[in-house]
SETI-647222 format. One line per field, with one value per residue (C-alpha): chain; x, y, z; residue in three letters; residue number from 1. Coordinates in nm, 2 decimals. Example, Ala and Ser with C-alpha at 12.3 -4.5 7.8 and 13.67 -1.06 7.14 Angstrom:
2
kette <- A	A
c1 <- 1.23	1.37
c2 <- -0.45	-0.11
c3 <- 0.78	0.71
rest <- ALA	SER
nr <- 1	2
//
This chain:
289
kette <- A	A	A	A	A	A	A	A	A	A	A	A	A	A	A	A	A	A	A	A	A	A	A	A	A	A	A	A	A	A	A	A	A	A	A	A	A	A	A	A	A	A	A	A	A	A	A	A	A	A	A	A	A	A	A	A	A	A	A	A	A	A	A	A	A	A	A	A	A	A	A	A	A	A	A	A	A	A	A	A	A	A	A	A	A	A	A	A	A	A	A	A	A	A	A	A	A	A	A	A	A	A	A	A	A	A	A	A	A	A	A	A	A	A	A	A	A	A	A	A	A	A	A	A	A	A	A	A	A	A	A	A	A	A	A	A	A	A	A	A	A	A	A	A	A	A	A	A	A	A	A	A	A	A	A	A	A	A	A	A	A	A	A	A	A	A	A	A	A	A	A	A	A	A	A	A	A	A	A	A	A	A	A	A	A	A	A	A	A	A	A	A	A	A	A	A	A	A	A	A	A	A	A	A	A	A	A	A	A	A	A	A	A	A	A	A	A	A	A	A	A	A	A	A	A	A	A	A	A	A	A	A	A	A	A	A	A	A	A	A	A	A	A	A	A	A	A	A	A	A	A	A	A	A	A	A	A	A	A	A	A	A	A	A	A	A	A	A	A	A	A	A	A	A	A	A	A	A	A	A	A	A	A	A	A	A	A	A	A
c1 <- 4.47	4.58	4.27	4.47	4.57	4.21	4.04	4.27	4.14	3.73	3.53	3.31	3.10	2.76	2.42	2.49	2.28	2.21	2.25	2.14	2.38	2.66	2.40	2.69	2.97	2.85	2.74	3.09	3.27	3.01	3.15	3.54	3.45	3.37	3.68	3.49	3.59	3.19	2.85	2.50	2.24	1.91	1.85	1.56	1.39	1.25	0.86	0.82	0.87	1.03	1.31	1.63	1.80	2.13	2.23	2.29	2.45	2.81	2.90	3.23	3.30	3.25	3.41	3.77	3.69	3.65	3.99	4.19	4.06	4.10	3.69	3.54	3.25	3.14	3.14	2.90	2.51	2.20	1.93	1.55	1.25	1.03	0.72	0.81	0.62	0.63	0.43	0.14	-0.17	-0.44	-0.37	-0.29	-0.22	-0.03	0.19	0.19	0.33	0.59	0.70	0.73	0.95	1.17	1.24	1.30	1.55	1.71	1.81	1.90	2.17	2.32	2.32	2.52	2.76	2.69	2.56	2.44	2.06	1.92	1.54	1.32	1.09	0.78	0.48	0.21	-0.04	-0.20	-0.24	0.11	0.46	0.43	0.17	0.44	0.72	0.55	0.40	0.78	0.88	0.58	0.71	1.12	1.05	0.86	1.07	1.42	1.26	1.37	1.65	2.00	2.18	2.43	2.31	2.19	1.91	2.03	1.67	1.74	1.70	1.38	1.34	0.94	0.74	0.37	0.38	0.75	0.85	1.23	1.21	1.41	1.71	1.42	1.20	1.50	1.61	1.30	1.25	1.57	1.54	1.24	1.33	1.35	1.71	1.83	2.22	2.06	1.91	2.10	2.10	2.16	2.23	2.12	2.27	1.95	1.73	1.84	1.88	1.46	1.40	1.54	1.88	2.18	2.36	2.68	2.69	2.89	3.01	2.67	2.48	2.72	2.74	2.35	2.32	2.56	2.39	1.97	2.11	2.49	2.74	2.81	2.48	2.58	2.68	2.58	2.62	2.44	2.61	2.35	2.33	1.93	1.75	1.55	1.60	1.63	1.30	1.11	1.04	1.08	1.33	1.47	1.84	2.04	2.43	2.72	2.81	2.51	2.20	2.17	2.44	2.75	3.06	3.24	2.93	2.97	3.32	3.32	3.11	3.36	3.67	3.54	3.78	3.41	3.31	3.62	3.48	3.15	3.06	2.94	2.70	2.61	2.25	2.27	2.01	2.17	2.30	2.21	2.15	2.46	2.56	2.78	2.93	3.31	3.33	3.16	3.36	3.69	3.53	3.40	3.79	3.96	4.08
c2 <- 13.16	13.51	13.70	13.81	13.46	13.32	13.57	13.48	13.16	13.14	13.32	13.54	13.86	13.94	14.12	14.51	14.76	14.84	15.21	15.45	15.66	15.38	15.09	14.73	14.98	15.13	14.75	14.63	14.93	14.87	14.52	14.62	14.82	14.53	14.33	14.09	13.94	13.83	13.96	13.91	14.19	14.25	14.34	14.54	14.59	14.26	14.34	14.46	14.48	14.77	14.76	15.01	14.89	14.69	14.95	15.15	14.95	15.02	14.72	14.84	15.01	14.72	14.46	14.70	14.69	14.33	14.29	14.53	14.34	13.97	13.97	13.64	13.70	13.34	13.39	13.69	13.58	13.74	13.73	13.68	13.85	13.73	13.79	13.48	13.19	12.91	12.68	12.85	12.59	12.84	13.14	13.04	13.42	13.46	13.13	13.29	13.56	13.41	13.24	13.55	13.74	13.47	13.45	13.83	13.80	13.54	13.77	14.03	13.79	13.68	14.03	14.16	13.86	13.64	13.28	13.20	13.31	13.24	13.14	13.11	12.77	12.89	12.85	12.56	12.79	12.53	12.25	12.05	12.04	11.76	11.94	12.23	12.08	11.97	12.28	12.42	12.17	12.25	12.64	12.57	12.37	12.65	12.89	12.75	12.56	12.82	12.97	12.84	13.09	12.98	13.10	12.83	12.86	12.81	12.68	12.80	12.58	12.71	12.70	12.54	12.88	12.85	12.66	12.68	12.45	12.40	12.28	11.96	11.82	11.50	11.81	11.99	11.64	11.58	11.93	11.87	11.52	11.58	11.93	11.86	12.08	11.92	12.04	12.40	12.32	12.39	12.44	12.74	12.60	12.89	12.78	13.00	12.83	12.46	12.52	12.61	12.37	12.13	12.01	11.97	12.32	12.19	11.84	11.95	11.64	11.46	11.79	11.75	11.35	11.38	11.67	11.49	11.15	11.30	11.60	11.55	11.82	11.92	12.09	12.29	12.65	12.92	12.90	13.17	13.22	13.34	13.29	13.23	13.37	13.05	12.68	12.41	12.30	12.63	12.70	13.10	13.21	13.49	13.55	13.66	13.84	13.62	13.50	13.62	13.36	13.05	12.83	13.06	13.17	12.82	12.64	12.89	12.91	12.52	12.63	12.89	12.68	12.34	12.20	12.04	12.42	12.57	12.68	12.81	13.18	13.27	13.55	13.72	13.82	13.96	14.22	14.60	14.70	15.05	15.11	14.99	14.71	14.51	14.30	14.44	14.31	14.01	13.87	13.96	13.81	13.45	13.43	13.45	13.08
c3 <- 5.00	4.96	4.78	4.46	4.39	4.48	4.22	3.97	4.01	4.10	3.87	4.18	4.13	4.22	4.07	3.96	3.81	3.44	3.47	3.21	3.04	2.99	3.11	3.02	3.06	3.38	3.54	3.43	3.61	3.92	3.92	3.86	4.20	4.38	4.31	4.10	3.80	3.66	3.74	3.65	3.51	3.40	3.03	3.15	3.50	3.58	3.69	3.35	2.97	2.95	2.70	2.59	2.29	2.33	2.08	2.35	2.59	2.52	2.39	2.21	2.53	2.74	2.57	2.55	2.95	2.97	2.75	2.96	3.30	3.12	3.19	3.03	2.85	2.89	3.26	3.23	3.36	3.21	3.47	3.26	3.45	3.71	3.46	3.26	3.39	3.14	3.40	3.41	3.26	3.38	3.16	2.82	2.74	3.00	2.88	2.53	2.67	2.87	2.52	2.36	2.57	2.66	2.31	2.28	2.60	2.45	2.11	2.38	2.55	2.18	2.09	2.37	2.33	2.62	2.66	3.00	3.15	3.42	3.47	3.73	3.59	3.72	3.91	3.85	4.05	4.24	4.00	4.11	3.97	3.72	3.56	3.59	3.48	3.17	3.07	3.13	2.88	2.65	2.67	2.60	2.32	2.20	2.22	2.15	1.76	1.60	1.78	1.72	1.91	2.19	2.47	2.74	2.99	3.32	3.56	3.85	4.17	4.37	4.72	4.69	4.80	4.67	4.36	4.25	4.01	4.02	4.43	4.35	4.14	4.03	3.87	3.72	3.57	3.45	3.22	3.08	2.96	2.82	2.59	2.26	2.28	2.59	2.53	2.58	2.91	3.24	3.59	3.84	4.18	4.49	4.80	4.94	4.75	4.80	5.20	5.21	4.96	5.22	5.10	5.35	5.21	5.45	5.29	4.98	4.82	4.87	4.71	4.44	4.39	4.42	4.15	3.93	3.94	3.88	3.63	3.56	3.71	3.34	3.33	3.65	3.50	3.74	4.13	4.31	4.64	4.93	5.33	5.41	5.71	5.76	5.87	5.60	5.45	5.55	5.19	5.24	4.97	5.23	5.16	5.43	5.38	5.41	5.76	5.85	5.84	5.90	5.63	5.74	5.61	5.60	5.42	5.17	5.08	5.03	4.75	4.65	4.65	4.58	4.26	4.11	4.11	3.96	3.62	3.76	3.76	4.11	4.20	4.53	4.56	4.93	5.07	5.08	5.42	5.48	5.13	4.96	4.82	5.07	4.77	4.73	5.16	5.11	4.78	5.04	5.31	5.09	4.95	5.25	5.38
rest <- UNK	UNK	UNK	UNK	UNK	UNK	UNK	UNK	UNK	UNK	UNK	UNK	UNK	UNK	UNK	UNK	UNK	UNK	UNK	UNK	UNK	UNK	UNK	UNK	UNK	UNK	UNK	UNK	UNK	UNK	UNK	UNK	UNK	UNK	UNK	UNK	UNK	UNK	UNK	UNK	UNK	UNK	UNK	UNK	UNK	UNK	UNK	UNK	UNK	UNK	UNK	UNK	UNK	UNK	UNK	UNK	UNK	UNK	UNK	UNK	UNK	UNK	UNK	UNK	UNK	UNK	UNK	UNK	UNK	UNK	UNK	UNK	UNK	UNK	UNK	UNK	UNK	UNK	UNK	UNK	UNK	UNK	UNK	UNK	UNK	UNK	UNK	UNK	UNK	UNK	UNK	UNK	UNK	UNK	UNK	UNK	UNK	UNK	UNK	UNK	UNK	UNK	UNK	UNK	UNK	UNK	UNK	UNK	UNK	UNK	UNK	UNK	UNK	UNK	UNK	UNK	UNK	UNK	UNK	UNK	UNK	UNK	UNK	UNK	UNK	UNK	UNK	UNK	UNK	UNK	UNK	UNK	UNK	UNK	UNK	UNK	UNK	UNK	UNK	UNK	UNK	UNK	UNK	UNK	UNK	UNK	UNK	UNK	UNK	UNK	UNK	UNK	UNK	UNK	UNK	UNK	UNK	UNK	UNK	UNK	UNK	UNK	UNK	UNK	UNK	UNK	UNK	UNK	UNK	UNK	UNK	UNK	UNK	UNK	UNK	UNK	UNK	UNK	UNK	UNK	UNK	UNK	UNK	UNK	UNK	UNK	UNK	UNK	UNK	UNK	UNK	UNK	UNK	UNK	UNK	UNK	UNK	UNK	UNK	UNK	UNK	UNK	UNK	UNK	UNK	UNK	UNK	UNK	UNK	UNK	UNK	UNK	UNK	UNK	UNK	UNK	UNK	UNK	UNK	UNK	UNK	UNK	UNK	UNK	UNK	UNK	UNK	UNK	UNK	UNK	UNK	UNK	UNK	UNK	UNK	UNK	UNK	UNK	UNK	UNK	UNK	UNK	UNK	UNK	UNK	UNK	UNK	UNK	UNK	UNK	UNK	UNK	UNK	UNK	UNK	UNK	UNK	UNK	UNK	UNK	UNK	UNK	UNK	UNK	UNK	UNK	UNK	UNK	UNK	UNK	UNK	UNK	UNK	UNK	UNK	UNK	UNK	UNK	UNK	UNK	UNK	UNK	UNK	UNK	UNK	UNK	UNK	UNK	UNK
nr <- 1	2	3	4	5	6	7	8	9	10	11	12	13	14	15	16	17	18	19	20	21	22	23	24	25	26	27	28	29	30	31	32	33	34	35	36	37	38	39	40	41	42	43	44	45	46	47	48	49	50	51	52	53	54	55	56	57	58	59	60	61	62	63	64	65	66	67	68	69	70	71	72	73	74	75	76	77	78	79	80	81	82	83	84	85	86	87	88	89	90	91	92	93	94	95	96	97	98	99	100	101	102	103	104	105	106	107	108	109	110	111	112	113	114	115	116	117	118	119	120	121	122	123	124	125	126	127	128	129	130	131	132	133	134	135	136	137	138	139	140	141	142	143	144	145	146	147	148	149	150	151	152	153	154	155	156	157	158	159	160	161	162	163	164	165	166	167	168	169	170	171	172	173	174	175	176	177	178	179	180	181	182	183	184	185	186	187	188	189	190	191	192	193	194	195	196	197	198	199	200	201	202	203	204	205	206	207	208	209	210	211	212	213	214	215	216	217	218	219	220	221	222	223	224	225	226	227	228	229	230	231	232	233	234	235	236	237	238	239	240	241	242	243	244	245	246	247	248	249	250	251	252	253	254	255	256	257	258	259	260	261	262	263	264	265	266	267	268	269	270	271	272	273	274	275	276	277	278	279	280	281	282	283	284	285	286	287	288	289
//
């Protein structure tokens, strides 16, 4: 498949940067610059709480840029930060708090026009995922009762470091069933993730038959597309550049191409090489057959 026809087709970008002056504007042209058609952002840096206005993001701006480039705004993922943890039992504060600002990120997606964000579940801290994955549910019923915006929250599959709720497909299956606003629940697959968390990355069409029978594949809306340093089942989260750890190049693109995964947004989250992102070789390198 020739890479102009393949773009055209598979919806493939990767994380940029939120820049100040043009912040959307500038992450958009970072993207155009590495021959993607999507990306994935942070609304704000994602240790802390540290806001700018989407006021001043360039919307306007953006959106003519999206137009010109035939970008699709539904394809465009919003990244929440690491500082929400919405399994945490121990700190009822800290839960609170994690309630609070996912709400706020959630006005900050529907603001900007977008509908898909991604969120790590959490951490039980020591007391075991089903008391996780309940308190998870406790904390998205609270904060989607009285939101009736479009956007969706995408849990993202964990790879089962420390107390990581989000290791399995079962425990994924089980926070969404139980939401009160189920349809607004969904899944972000990491290929990373899934190969620590001990899935058989290679085995495509059982990953997919077994994700479609415990969550249903309609619920699959973001792919994030990473090589791993470590073996399956090490349950290390260490992503390693395409090609370059231990799923490869051909795992990958089975990801990429797959007809199940057509519609799918997919993001590269690769470590720098010498400082720079490697993304613009990498989305070549993933859509060549």
């Amino acid at each position: 498949m020739e890479n102009k026809e393949a773009i055209n087709n598979i919806y493939i970008g990767s994380h940029v940067s939120l820049n100040a002056p043009d912040y959307l504007l500038s992450a958009t042209k970072e993207a155009l610059s590495f021959g993607a058609n999507t990306f994935m952002f942070y609304t704000g840096a994602p240790q802390n709480t540290i806001r700018i206005p989407v006021s001043r993001f360039k919307i306007k701006e953006t959106k003519e840029l999206f137009k010109k480039y035939s970008i699709n705004s539904d394809k465009i993922v919003v990244h929440a930060p690491y500082i929400i943890n919405l399994a945490n039992t121990v700190d009822s504060s800290k839960f609170d708090f994690a309630v609070s600002f996912l709400r706020q990120e959630i006005k900050r997606v529907s603001e900007l026009g977008f509908k898909l964000l991604v969120l790590h579940p959490g951490s039980h801290l020591g007391l075991g995922s089903e008391i996780g994955c309940k308190r998870v549910v406790e904390g998205l019923d609270l904060v989607l009762e009285d939101d009736d915006s479009n956007v969706l929250i995408c849990l993202e599959t964990m790879a089962g470091k420390g107390g990581e709720v989000g290791r399995t497909f079962e425990e994924l299956a089980y926070i969404i069933s139980h939401v009160k606003k189920s349809e607004r629940i969904c899944v972000c697959l990491d290929t990373c993730h899934i190969n620590d968390a001990g899935y058989n990355v290679d085995d495509i069409e059982t990953i997919l038959n077994d994700f479609d029978k415990i969550i249903g594949l309609e619920k699959l809306k973001v792919l994030h597309i990473n090589d791993s340093q470590n073996p399956i089942g090490a349950h290390k989260d260490r992503h390693a550049n395409i090609g370059k750890g231990t799923i490869g190049l051909k795992t990958l693109q089975k990801y990429i191409f797959h007809p199940k995964l057509k519609e799918v947004p997919k993001i590269l989250e690769t470590p720098y090489i010498d400082s720079k992102p490697p993304y613009k070789e990498e989305i070549e390198l993933l859509l060549k057959s």
